[in-house]
GUDO-305558 format. One record per residue (C-alpha): x, y, z. Coordinates in Angstrom, 1 decimal. Layout:
% residues N
+--------+--------+--------+
|     xx |     yy |     zz |
+--------+--------+--------+
|      X |      Y |      Z |
...
+--------+--------+--------+
% end
This chain:
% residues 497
+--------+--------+--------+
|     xx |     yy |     zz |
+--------+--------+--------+
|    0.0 |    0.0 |    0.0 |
|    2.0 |    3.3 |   -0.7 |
|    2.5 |    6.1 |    1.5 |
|   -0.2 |    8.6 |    1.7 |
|    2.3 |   11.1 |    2.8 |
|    3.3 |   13.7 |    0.3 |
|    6.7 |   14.5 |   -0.5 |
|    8.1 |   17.6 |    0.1 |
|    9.7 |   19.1 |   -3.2 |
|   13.2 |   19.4 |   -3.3 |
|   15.3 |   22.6 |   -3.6 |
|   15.9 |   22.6 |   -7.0 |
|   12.3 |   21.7 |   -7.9 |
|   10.7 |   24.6 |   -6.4 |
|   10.1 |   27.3 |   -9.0 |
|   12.5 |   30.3 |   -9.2 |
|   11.5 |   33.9 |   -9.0 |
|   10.6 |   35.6 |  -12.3 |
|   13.0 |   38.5 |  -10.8 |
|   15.8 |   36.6 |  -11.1 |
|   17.6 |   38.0 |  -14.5 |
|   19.9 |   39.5 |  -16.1 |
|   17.8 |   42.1 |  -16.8 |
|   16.4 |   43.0 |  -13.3 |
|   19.7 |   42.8 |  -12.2 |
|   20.9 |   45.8 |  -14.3 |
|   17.9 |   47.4 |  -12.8 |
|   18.6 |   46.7 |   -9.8 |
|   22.0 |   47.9 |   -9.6 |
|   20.7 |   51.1 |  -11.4 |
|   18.0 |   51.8 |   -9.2 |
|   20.1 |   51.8 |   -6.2 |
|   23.2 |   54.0 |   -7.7 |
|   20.3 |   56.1 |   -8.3 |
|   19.4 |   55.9 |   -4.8 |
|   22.7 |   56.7 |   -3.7 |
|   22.8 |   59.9 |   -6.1 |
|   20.1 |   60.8 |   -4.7 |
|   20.7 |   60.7 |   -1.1 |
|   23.8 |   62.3 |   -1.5 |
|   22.2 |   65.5 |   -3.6 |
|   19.6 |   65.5 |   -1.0 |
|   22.3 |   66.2 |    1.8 |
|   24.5 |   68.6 |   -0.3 |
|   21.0 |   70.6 |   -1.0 |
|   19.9 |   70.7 |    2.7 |
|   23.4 |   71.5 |    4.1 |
|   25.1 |   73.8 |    1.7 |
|   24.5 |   77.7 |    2.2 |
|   24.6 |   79.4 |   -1.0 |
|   21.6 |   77.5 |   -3.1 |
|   22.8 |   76.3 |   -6.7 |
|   19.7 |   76.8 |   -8.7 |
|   20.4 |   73.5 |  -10.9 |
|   20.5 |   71.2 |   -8.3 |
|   17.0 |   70.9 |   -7.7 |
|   16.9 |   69.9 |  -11.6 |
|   19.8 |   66.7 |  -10.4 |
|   18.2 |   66.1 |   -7.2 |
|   14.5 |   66.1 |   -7.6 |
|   14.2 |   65.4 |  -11.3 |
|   17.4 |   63.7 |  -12.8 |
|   18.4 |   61.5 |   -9.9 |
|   14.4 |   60.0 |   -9.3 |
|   14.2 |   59.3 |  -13.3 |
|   17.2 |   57.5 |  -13.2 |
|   15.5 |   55.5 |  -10.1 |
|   12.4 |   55.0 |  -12.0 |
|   14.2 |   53.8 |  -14.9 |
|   16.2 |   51.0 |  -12.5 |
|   12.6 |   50.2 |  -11.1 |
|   11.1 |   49.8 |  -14.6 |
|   13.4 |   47.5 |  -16.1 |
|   13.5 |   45.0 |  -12.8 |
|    9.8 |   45.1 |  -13.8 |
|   10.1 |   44.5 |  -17.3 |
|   12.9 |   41.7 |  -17.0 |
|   10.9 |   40.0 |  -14.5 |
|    7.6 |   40.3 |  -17.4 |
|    9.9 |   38.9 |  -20.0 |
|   11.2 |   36.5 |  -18.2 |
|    7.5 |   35.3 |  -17.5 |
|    7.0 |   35.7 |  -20.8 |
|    9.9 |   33.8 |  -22.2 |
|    8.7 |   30.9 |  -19.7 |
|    5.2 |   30.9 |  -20.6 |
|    6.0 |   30.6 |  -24.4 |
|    9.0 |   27.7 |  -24.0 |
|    7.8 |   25.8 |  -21.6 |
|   11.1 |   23.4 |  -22.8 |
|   13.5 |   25.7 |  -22.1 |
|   12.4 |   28.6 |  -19.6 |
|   15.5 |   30.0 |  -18.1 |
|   17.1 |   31.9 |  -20.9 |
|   17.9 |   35.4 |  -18.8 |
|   17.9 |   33.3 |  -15.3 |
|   20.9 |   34.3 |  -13.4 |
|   22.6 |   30.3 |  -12.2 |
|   25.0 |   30.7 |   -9.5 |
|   25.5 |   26.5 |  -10.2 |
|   26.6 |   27.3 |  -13.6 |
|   30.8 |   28.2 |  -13.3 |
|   30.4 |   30.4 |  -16.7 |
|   27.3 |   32.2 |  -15.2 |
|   29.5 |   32.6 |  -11.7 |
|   32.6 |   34.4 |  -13.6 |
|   30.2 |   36.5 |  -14.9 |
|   28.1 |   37.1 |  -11.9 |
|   31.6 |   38.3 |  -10.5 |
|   32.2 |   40.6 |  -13.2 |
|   28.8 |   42.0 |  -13.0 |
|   29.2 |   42.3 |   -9.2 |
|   32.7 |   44.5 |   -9.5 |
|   30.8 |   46.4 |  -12.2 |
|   28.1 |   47.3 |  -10.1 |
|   30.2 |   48.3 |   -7.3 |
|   32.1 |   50.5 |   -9.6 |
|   29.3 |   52.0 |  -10.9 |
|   27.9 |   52.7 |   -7.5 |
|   30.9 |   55.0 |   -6.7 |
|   31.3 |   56.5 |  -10.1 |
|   27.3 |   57.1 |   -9.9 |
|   28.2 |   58.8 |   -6.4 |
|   31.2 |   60.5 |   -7.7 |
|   29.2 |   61.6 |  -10.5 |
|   26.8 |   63.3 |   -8.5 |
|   28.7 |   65.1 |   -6.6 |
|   31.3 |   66.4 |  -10.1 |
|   27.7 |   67.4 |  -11.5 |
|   26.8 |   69.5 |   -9.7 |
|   29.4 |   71.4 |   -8.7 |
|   29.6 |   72.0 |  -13.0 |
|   25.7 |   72.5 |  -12.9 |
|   27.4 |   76.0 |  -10.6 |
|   29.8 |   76.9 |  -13.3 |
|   29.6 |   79.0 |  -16.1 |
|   30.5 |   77.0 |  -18.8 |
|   27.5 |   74.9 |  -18.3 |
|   24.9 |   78.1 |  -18.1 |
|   27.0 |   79.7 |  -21.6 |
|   28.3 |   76.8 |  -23.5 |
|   25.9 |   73.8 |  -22.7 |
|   22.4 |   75.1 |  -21.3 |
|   22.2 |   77.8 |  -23.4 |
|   24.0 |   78.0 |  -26.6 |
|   21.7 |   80.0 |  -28.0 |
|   23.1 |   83.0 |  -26.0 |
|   26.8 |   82.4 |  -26.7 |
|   27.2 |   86.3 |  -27.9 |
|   26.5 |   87.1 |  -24.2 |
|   28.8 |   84.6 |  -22.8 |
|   31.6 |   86.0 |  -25.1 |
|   30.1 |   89.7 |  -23.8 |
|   30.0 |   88.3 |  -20.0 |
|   33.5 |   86.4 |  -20.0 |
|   35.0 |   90.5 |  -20.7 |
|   32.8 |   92.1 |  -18.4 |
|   32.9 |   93.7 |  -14.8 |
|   31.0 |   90.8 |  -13.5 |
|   32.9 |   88.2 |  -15.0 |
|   33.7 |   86.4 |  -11.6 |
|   30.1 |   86.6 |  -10.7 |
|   27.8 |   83.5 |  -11.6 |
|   25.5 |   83.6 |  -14.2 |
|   22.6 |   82.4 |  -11.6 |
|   23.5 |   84.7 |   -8.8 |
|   22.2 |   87.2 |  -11.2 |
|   19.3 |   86.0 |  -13.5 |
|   17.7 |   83.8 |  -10.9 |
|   19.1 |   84.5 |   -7.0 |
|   18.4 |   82.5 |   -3.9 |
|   15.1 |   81.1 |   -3.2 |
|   13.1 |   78.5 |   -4.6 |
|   10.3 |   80.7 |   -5.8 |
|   12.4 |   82.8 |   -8.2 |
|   13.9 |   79.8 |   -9.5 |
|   10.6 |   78.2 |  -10.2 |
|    9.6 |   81.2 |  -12.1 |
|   12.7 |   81.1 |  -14.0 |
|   12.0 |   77.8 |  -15.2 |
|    9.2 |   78.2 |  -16.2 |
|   10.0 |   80.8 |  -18.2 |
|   12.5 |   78.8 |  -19.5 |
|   10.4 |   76.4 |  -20.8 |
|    9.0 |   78.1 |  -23.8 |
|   12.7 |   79.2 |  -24.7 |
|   14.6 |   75.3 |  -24.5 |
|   11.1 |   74.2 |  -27.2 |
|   12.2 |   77.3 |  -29.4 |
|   16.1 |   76.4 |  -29.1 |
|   15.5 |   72.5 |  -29.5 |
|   12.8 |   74.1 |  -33.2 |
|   15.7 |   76.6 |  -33.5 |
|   13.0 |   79.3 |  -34.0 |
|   14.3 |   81.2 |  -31.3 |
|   14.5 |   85.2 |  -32.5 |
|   17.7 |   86.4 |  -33.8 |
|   19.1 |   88.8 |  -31.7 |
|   17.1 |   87.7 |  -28.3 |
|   14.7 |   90.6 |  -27.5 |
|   15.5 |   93.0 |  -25.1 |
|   15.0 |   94.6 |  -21.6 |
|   13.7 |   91.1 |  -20.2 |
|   10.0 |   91.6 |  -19.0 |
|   10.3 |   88.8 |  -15.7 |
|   14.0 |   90.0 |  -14.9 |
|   14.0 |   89.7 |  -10.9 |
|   14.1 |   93.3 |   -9.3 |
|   17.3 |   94.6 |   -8.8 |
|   16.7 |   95.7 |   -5.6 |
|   17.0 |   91.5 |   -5.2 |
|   19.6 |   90.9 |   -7.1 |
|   22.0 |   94.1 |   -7.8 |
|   21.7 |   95.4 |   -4.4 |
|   23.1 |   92.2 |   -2.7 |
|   26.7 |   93.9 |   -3.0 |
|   25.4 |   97.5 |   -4.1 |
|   23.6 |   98.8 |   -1.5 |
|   22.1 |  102.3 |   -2.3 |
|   23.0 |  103.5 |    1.1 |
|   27.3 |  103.1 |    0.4 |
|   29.0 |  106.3 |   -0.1 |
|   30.7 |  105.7 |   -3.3 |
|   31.8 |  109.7 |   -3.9 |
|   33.1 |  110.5 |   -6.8 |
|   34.9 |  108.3 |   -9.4 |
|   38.0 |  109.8 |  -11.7 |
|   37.5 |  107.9 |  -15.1 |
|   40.0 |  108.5 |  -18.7 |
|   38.7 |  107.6 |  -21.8 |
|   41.4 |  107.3 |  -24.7 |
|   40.3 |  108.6 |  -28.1 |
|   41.2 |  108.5 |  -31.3 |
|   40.8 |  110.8 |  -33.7 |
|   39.7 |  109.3 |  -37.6 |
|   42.6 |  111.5 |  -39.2 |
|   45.7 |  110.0 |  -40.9 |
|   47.8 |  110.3 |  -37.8 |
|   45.1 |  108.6 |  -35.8 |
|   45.4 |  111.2 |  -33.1 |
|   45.1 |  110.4 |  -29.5 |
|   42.9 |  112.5 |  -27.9 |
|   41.4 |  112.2 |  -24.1 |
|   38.9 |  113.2 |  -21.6 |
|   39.5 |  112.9 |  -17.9 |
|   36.7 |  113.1 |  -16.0 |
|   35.2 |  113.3 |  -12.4 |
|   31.9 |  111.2 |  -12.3 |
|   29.7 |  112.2 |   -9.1 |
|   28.5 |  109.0 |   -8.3 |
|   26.4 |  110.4 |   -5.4 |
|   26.4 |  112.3 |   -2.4 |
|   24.3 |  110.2 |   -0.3 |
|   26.3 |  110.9 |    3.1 |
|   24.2 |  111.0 |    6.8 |
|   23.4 |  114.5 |    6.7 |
|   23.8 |  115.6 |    3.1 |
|   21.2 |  116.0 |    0.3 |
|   20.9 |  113.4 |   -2.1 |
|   22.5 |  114.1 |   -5.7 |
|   24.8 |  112.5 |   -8.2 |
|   24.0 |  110.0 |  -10.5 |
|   22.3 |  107.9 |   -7.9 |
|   20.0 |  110.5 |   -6.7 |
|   17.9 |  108.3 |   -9.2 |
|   17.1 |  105.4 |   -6.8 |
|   17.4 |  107.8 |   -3.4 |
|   15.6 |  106.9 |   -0.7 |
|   13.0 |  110.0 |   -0.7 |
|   12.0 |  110.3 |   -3.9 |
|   10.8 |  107.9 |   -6.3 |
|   11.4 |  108.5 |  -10.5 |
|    9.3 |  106.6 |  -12.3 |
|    8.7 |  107.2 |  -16.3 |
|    7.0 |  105.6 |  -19.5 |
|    8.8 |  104.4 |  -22.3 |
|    6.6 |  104.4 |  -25.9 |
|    8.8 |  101.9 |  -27.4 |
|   10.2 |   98.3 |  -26.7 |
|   13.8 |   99.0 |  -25.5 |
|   12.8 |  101.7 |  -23.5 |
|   14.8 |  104.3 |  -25.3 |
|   11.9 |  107.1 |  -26.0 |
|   10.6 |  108.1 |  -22.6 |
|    8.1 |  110.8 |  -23.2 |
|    6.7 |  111.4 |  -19.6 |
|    8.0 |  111.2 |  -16.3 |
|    7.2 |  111.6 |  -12.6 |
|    9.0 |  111.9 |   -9.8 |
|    7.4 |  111.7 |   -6.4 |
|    8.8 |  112.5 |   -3.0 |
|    8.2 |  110.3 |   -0.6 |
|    8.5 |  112.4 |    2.7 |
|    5.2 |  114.4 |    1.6 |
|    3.8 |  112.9 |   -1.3 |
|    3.9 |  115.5 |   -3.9 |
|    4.7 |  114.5 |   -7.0 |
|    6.2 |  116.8 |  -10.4 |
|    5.4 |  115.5 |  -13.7 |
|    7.9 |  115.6 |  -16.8 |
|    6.7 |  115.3 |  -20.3 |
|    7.9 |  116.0 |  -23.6 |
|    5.3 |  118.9 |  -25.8 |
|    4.1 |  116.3 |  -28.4 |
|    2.9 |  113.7 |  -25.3 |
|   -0.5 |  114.3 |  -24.4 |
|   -2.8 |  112.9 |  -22.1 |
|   -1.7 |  110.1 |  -20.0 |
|    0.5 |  107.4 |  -20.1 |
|   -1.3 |  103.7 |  -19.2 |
|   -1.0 |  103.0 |  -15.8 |
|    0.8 |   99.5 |  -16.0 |
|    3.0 |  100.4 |  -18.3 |
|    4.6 |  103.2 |  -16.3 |
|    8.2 |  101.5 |  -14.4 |
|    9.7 |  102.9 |  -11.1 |
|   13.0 |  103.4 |  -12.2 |
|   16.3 |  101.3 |  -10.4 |
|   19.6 |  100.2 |  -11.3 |
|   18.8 |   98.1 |  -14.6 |
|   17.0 |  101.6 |  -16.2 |
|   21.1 |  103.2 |  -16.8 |
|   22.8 |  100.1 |  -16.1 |
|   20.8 |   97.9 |  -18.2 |
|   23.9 |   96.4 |  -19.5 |
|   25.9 |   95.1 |  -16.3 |
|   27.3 |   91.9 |  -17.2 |
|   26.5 |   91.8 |  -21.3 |
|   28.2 |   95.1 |  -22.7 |
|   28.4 |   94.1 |  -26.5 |
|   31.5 |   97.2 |  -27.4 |
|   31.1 |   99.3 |  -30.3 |
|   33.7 |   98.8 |  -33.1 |
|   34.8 |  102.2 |  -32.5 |
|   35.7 |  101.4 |  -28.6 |
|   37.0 |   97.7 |  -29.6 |
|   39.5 |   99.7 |  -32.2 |
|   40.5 |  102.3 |  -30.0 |
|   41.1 |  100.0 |  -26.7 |
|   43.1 |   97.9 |  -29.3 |
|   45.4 |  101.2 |  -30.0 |
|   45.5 |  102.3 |  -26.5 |
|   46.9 |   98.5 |  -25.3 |
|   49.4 |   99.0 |  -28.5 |
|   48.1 |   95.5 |  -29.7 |
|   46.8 |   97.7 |  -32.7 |
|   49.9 |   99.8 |  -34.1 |
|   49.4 |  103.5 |  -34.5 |
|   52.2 |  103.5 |  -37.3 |
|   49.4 |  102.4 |  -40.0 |
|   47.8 |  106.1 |  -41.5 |
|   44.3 |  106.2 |  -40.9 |
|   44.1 |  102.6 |  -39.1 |
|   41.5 |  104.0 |  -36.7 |
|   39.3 |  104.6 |  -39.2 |
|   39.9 |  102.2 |  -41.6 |
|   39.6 |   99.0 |  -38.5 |
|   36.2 |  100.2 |  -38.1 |
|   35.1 |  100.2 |  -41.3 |
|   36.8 |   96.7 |  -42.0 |
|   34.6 |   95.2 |  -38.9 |
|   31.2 |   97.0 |  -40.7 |
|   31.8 |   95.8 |  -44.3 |
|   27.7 |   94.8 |  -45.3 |
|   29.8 |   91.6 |  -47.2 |
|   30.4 |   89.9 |  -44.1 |
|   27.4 |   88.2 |  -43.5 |
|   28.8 |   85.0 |  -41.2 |
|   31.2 |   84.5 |  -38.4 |
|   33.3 |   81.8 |  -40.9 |
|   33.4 |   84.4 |  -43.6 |
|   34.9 |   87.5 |  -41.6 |
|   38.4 |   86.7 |  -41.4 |
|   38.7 |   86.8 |  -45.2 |
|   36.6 |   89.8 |  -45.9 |
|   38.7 |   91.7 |  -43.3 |
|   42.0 |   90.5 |  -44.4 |
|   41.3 |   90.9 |  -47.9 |
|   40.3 |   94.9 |  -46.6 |
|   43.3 |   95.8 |  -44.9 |
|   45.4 |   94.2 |  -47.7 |
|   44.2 |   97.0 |  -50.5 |
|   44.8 |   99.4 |  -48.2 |
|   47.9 |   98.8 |  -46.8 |
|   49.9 |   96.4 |  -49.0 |
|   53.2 |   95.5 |  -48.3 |
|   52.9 |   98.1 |  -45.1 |
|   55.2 |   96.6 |  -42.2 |
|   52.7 |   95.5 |  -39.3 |
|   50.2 |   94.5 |  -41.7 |
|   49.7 |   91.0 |  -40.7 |
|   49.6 |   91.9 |  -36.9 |
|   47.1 |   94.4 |  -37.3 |
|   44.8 |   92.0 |  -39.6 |
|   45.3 |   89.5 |  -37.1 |
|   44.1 |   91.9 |  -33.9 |
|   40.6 |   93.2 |  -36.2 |
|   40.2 |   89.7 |  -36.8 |
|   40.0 |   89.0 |  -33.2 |
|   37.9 |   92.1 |  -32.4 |
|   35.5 |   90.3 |  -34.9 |
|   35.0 |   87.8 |  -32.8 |
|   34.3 |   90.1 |  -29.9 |
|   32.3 |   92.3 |  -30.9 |
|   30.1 |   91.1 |  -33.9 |
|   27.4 |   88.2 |  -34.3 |
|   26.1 |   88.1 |  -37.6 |
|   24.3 |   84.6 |  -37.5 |
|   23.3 |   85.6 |  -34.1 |
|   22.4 |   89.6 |  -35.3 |
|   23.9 |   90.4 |  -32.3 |
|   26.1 |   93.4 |  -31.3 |
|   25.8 |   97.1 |  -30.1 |
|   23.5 |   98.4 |  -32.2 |
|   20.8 |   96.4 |  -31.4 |
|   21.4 |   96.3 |  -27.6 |
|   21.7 |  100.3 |  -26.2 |
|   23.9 |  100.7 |  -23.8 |
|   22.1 |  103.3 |  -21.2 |
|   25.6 |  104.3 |  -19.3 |
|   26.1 |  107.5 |  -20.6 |
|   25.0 |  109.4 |  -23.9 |
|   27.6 |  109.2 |  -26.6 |
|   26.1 |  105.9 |  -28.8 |
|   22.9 |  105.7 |  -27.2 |
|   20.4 |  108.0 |  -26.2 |
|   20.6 |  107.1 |  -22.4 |
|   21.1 |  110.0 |  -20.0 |
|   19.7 |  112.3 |  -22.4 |
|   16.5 |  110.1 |  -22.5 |
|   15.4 |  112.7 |  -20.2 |
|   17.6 |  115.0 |  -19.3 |
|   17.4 |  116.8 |  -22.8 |
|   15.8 |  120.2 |  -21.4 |
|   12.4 |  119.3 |  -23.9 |
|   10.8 |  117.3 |  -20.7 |
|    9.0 |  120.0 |  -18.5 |
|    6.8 |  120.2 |  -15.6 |
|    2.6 |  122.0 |  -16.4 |
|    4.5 |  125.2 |  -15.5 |
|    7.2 |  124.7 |  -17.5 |
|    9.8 |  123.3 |  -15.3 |
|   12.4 |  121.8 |  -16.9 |
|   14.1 |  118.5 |  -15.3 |
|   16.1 |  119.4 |  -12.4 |
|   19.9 |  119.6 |  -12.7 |
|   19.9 |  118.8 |  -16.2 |
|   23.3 |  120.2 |  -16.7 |
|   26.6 |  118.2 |  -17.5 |
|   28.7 |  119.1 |  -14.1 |
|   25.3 |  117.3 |  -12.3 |
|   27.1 |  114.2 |  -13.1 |
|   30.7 |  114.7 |  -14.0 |
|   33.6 |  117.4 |  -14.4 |
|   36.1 |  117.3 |  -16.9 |
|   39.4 |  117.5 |  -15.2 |
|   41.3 |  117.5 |  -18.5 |
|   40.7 |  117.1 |  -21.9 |
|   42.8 |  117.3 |  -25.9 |
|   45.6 |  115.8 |  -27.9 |
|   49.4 |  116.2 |  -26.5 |
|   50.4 |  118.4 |  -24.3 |
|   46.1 |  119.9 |  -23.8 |
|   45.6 |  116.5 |  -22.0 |
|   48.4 |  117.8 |  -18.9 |
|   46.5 |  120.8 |  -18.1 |
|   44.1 |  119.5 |  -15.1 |
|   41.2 |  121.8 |  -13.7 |
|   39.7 |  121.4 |  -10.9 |
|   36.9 |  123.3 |  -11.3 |
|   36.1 |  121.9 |  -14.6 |
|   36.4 |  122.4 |  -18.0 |
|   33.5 |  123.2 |  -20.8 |
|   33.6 |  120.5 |  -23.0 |
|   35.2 |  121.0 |  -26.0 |
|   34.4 |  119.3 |  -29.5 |
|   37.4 |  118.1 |  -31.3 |
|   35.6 |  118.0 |  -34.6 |
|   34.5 |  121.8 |  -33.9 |
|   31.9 |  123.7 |  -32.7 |
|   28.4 |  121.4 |  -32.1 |
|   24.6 |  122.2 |  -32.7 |
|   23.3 |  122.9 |  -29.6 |
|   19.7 |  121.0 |  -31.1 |
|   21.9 |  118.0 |  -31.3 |
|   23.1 |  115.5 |  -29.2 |
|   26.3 |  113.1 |  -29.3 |
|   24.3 |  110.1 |  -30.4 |
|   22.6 |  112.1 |  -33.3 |
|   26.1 |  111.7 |  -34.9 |
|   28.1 |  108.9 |  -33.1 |
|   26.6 |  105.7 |  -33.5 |
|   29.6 |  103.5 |  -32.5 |
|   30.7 |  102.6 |  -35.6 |
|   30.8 |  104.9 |  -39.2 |
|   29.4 |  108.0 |  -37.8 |
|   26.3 |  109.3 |  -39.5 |
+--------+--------+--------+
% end
């Protein structure tokens, strides 16, 4: 009679785990670098100071899609795997991982010192990431090629050693949020390449710069006044040096002083605000300004505005409205050229090379980056053939090509204004041109020059050594000016008009 006792299945006959493959495995070992990438972001983000707007992006979106990814594919090898076993019942255990099987071992080994590797490197990897997601490179020459003409114009500029995120996003998660966003529409247009060529300009959602600029410049530092040289040039055969020296008054905002200077503009008792009637905020028709003490307020306007400006397009004026090019100055031709001569890395030996530089960096034939080399050495060879420094000076407009101009990009000065002052660009005389008046026919207070600077010295040779303290009336090397016209109704940075 046999035995009604069942047997117990042996070991080896109960059925193995659909889990157990290959392809889980690599899932595994994925999901839990991922995991480890992700705990270690998670502790940088929570202990560091300073917060790197990009690692959000790593910690919270890159690191958990890499985990997802690990988790999906111990799914999937475990499905196909089923799969596999369902449709050969013969011969079920083709990605089954055999730790009897001595070939499957060695490679079970290998796997296993991979996967540890990985693990580290995925660590390590982490860590390298995003200390480059803080760099500059990544913001200029990975996330957004598209703006390589300001990277060129940041890497020269006075905020060079500043961080391209300190300044267009901050700290705090909810400007960076709001950048992204933003940000969204612009990465669809790069990845379409329909972005617009040049970028448009003043950026509506730029953070206030009472966030941003005054982090290190605080209205309330005395900065006094600020001796500045400019080095000229003058378009004549002997390419002429000619210089102003001048004493910028910066402000005078001192504990017990008036407010005045430059930044009386963004003082503490008055507000300025103004309305611009075009897109780059260049033709400012009206004006207010309000002080704050009593609440009376003086309106400015030009005698062809009428009526009212609409109420949300009217700005309160700060830092960005003059210095609306802090970290992205594209340089006229005519100050690339005549920095070049100053530096001696142009030579002043060449007749006429002032002029004749600028006019080889604005020939219309040069209508690509790859093409300018050619066009301006082709230029500066029929005019100075066989002159000695000839190939050092076509090899120094060459490189103030590629400073300076974008043509694929149709980027450079011309189409970004530079507010700071009034000789290419409209800026200072925006308002202060003496047609902005009050109902009673006010004109704008301290509209004249010495408001904002002296000239300690000014001329060609031997004029330049003559300071003045008191100042000097500005005088025209090119003669007598119109008194109707200003500097940027002639000078426009390149060819003048």
């Amino acid at each position: 009679m046999p035995d009604p006792t069942p047997t117990a299945p042996t070991r080896s006959a109960q059925p193995r785990s659909h889990f157990n493959n290959w392809i889980s495995a690599v899932g595994g070992v994925l999901s839990v670098g991922a995991l480890f990438s992700f705990a270690l972001l998670v502790w940088i983000d929570f202990t560091q100071g300073d917060k790197n707007p990009y690692l959000g992006i790593f910690t919270y979106i890159v690191a958990p899609g890499f985990l997802i990814t690990g988790l999906a594919l111990v799914f999937v090898g475990a499905w196909a795997q089923r799969r596999w076993a369902v449709q050969h019942a013969a011969a079920p255990d083709k990605w089954r991982l055999d730790f009897s099987n001595p070939s499957q071992r060695r490679r079970l080994l290998l796997f296993g010192c991979g996967g540890v590797i990985f693990l580290l490197l995925s660590v390590f990897g982490s860590y390298q990431t995003y200390h480059y997601s803080e760099s500059d490179q990544f913001c200029g020459e990975v996330c957004h090629r598209a703006m390589s003409p300001e990277f060129v114009a940041y890497q020269r500029g006075a905020h060079a050693r500043v961080s391209c995120v300190d300044c267009h996003i901050g700290s705090g998660a909810q400007w960076f949020i709001k950048a992204k966003i933003n940000g969204t529409h612009q990465l669809i247009a790069y990845a379409l390449d329909n972005y617009s060529r040049p970028i448009a300009t003043p950026i509506k959602n730029l953070r206030p710069a009472q966030d941003i600029c005054e982090k290190c410049h605080w209205p309330e530092k005395f900065h006094g006044n600020v001796d500045l040289t400019f080095a000229h040039y003058l378009s004549d055969r002997s390419n002429t040096p000619y210089g102003v020296r001048m004493l910028m008054r910066v402000n005078t905002n001192r504990a017990g002083s008036p407010a005045g200077g430059i930044h009386w503009h963004v003082n503490q008792n008055e507000k300025v605000e103004y309305y611009a009637a075009d897109e780059k905020r260049q033709d400012i028709p009206w004006m207010r300004v309000t002080d704050k003490r009593n609440g009376t307020a003086r309106v400015f306007r030009t005698e062809a505005f009428k009526g009212e400006p609409p109420a949300a397009q009217i700005r309160t004026m700060d830092c960005m409205d003059c210095h609306n090019r802090p970290a992205h100055v594209f340089p006229t031709v005519n100050e690339a050229v005549e920095k070049a001569l100053a530096a001696g890395t142009l030579s002043l030996q060449l007749p006429n090379i002032k002029l004749e530089a600028v006019k080889a960096l604005v020939q219309k034939d040069i209508t690509t980056e790859a093409n300018a080399p050619q066009k301006i050495a082709a230029y500066l060879t029929a005019k100075y053939n066989g002159a000695p420094g000839l190939a050092a000076a076509i090899t120094e407009v060459q490189r103030l090509y590629t400073i300076t101009l974008f043509p694929e990009r149709k980027a450079d000065w011309r189409v970004y204004p530079n507010n700071i002052g009034h000789k290419d660009w409209p800026g200072c005389f925006r308002c202060h041109d003496d047609k902005h008046k009050t109902a009673s026919g006010a004109a704008v207070r301290s509209s004249d020059c010495t408001s904002c600077h002296v000239i300690l010295a000014q001329g060609k040779g031997s004029e330049f050594e003559l300071l003045n303290a008191k100042g000097l009336d500005f005088q025209h090397p090119g003669g007598e000016l119109d008194p109707d016209l200003t500097c940027s109704d002639c000078h426009n940075g390149g060819i003048q008009k």
